[in-house]
C-alpha positions in Angstrom: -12.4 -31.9 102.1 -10.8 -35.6 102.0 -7.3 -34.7 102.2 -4.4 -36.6 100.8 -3.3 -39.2 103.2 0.2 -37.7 104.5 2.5 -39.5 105.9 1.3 -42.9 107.0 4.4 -44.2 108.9 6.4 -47.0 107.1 7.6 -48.2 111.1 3.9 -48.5 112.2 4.6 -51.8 114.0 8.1 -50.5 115.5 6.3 -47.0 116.8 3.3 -49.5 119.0 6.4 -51.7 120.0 8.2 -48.7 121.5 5.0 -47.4 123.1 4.3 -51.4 124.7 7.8 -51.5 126.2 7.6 -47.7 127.7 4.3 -48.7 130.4 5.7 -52.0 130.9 8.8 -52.9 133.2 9.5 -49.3 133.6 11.2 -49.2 130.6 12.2 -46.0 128.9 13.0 -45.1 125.6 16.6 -45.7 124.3 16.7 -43.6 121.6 15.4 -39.5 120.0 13.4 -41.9 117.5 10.9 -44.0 120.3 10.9 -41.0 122.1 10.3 -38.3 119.3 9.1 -40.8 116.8 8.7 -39.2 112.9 8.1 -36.0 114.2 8.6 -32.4 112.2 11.5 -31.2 113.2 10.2 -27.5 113.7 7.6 -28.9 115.7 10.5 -30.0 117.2 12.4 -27.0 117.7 9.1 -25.1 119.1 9.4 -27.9 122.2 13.1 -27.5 122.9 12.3 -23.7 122.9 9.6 -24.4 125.4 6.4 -23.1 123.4 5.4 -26.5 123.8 5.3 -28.2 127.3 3.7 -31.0 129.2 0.2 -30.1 130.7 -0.5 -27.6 127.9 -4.1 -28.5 125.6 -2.9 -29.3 121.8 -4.8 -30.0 119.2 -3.1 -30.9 115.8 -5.6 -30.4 113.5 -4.9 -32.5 110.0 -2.6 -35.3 112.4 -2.2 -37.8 110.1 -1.2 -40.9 111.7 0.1 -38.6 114.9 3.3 -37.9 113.7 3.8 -35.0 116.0 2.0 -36.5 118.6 4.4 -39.3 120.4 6.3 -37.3 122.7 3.5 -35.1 123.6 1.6 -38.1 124.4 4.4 -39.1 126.5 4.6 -35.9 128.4 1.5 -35.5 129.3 -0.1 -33.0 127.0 -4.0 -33.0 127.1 -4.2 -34.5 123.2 -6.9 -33.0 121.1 -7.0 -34.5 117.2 -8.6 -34.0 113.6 -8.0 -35.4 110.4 -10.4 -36.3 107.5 -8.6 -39.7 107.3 -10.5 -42.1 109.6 -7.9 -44.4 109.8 -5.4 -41.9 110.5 -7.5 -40.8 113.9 -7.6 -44.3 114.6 -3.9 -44.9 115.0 -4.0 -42.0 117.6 -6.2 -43.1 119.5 -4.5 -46.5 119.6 -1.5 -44.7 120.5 -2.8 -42.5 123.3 -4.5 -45.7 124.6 -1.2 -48.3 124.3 0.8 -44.9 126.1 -2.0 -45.2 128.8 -2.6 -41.1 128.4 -6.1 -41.7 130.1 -7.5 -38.9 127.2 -10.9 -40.2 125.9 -11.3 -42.0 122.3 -13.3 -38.7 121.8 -10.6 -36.4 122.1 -9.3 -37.9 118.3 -12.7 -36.3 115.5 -12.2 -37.3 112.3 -13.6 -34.1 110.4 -12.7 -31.5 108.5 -10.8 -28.4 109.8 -12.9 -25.8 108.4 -15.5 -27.0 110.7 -14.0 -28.2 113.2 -16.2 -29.9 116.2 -14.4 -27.7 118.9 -15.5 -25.4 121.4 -13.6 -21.9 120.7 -10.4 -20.9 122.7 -10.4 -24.4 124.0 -6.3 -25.1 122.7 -3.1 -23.5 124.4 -1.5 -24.9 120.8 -2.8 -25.3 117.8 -0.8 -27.4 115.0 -1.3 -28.0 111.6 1.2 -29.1 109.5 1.6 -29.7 106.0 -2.5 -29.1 105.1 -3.2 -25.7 104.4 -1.4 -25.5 101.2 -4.4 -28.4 100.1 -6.6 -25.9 100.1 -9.2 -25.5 97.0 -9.3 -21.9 96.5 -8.3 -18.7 98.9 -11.9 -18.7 100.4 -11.5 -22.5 101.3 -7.7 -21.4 102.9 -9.4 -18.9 104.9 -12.4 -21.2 106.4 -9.5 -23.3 107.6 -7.4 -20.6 109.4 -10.4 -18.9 111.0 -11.2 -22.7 111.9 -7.6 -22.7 113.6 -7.5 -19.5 115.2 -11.3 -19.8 116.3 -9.9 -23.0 118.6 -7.1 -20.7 120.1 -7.0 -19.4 123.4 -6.1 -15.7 124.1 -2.3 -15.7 124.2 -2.2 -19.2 122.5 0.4 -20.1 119.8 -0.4 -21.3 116.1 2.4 -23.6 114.3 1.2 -23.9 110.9 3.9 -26.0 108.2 2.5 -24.6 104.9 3.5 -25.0 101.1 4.6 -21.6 99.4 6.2 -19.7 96.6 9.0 -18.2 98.7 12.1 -19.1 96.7 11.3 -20.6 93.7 8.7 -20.4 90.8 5.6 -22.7 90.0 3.9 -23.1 87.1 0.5 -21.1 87.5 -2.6 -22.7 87.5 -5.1 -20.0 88.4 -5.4 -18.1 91.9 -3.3 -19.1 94.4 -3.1 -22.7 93.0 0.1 -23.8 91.5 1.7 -27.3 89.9 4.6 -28.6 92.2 7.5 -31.3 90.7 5.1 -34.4 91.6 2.4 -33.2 89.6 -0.5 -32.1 92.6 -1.8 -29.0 92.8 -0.8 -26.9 95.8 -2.7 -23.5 97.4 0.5 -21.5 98.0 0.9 -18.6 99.6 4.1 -15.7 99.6 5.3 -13.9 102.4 3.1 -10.8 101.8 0.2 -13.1 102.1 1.0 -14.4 104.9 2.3 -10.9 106.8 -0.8 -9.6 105.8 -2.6 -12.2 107.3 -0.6 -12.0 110.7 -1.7 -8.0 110.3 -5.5 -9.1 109.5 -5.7 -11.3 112.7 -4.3 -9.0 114.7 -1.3 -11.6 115.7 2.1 -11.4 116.3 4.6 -13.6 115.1 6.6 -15.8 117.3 9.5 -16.5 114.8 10.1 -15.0 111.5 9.2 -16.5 108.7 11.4 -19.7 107.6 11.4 -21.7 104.4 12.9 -24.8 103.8 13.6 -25.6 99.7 13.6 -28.6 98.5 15.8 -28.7 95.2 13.5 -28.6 92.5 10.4 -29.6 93.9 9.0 -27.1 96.4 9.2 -24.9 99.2 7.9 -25.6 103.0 7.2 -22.1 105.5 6.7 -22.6 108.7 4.6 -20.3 110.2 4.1 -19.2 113.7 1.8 -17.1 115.4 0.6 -16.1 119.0 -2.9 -14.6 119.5 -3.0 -11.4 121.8 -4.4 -11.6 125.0 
């Protein structure tokens, strides 16, 4: 599936300034935003809580331009990434190579998550956020989750940021498909799918569920699971 490009960065040029000055003169950053750079800010919250640490394998499956990316680049994370959009990969890889990570060009696929070019159990994290919900149907939702969880090691943590119908209505379009303000089509899911899901799998979930609304034009879940041991 060629996703939607999502969230090509409007500071491109500012994010590759900030990474030139941090390797050179022993600079360091000044600021949350050429540390952090765009990133989520529950990805975010999962690092201050330590789920996410330096040394730990990641792999952000559907990365974009490596939003989520910068600081865990910075720290030292062994960087695994997938998107459909080859120009997104690209920009990663730049990035990891400008940060002087040391992580092969190969570490950054561009491919699709539902077959994902990944050994199984090879990711202490898995992230994807804001793709699921561009799913085609429920069976092409489920390819990408078995995808995800496939990847996961044994006690490994899931952070998916997902469209969904907790808290407000959508006009129906058939199945799990519904139209949102701007027009698209979104898969979205409800909290009994996804409890029923964390049942299915066998996980537990690390937070409870949380949505974010956004007045009058959708609603964000974020999602997070750990696999048993």
């Amino acid at each position: 599936m060629a996703l939607r490009r999502r969230n090509k960065p409007t500071v491109i040029d500012r994010t590759f300034a900030s990474a030139i000055k941090s390797v050179s003169s022993g600079y360091m950053p000044l600021n949350v935003q050429e540390q952090f750079g765009q990133i989520d800010i529950y990805v975010f919250d999962q690092i201050l809580r330590g789920n996410i640490t330096s040394g730990m394998r990641v792999l952000d499956a559907g990365c974009g331009y490596g939003r989520n990316l910068v600081h865990l680049l910075r720290e030292g994370c062994e960087i695994f990434a997938l998107d459909a959009d080859r120009e997104g990969v690209e920009h990663v890889r730049q990035l990891s190579a400008v940060l002087k990570t040391g992580l092969p060009a190969e570490n950054f696929r561009v491919g699709l998550i539902e077959q994902m070019p990944f050994r199984d159990a090879m990711a202490d994290v898995v992230i994807c956020n804001s793709v699921l919900h561009f799913a085609r149907d429920e069976d092409h939702f489920r390819a990408m989750l078995s995808e995800l969880w496939r990847v996961l090691k044994p006690a490994g943590m899931l952070f998916c940021r997902l469209g969904s119908r907790i808290g407000m209505d959508f006009e129906h379009i058939e199945g799990n498909r519904y139209a949102i303000a701007d027009g698209s089509e979104w898969f979205l899911v409800d909290e009994e799918m996804l409890l029923e899901l964390v049942e299915e799998m066998n996980a537990v979930l690390v937070d409870p569920l949380k949505t974010t609304i956004v007045q009058d034009y959708r609603c964000m879940t974020t999602w997070v699971l750990r696999k048993r041991r």
